[in-house]
C-alpha positions, 0 to 999 in steps of 0.5 A, spaced: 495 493 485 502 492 486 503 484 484 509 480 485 510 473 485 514 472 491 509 477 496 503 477 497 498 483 493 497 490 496 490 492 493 489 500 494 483 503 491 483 511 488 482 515 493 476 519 491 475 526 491 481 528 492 488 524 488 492 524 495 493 518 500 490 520 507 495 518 513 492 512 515 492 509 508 500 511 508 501 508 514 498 502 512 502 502 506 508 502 510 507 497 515 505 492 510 512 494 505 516 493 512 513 486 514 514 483 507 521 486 507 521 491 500 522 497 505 
């Protein structure tokens, strides 16, 4: 879980089985980090 007070939190769980994050999970990630300005 990523917490800031000044943005909103990004909960992610463990991918499971494998460690690694599927394409649509980082795409997501990405989107998000651009709308509140962190990317």
């Amino acid at each position: 879980m990523f917490v800031s007070e000044q943005c909103p939190p990004i909960l992610m769980h463990k991918p499971h089985p494998r460690k690694e994050l599927l394409e649509y999970q980082v795409k997501q990630l990405i989107q998000i980090l651009e709308q509140e300005g962190l990317l």
